[in-house]
N, C-alpha and C positions, 0 to 999 in steps of 0.2 A: 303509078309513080308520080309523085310530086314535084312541082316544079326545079323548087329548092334541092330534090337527091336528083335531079335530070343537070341542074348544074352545078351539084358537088360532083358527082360522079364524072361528069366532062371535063372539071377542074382536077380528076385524080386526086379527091381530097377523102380521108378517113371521115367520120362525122367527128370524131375526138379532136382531129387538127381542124375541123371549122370551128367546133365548138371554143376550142383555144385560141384559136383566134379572132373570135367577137366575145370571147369573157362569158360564156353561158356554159351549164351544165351540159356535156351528152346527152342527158337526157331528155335534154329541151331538143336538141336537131332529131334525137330518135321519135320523140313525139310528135314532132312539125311534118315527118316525113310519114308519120303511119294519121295523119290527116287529123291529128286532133289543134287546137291553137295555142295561144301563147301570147304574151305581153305584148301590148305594142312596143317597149322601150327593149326587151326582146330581139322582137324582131326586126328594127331599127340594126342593133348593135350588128345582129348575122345581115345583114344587106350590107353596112358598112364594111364587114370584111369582105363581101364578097368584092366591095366596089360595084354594085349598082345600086339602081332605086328600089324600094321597100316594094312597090307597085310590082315591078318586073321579077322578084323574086316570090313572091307571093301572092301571084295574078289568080293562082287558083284559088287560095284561101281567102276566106270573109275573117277580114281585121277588124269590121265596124263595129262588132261587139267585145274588139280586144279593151284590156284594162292594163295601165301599167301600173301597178302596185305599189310598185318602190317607191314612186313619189309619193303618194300618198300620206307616209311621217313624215316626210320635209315640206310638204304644203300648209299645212298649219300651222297655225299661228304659233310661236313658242310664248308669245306673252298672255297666252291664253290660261295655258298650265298652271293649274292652281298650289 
């Protein structure tokens, strides 16, 4: 058991109501909890609902190779765009 379903579960939370409440798909907490990774801006968003730190919810999992994606089109230059 992952950190993150040891404190959904203690919280009596569905994954569908953490999910709704940090704005990710279910699929991302089903994912997170059967060990595979996810965004860092992710899993920011789920530690934010949780109210703790990204650290504390995710102490088991290695973030250092997360990616956040999403920024990725808004970091660019728009005056680049030919």
């Amino acid at each position: 058991m992952t950190n993150l379903e040891t404190i959904r579960r203690t919280r009596n939370l569905q994954q569908i109501d953490l999910a709704s409440a940090a704005g990710v798909p279910q699929a991302t907490i089903s994912r997170l909890e059967n060990g595979k990774g996810t965004t860092l801006r992710s899993a920011m968003l789920i530690a934010r609902a949780l109210n703790l730190p990204v650290d504390e919810v995710f102490k088991d999992v290695d973030l250092s190779d997360a990616e956040d994606t999403a920024t990725d089109a808004t970091t660019s230059d728009p005056s680049e765009a030919a």
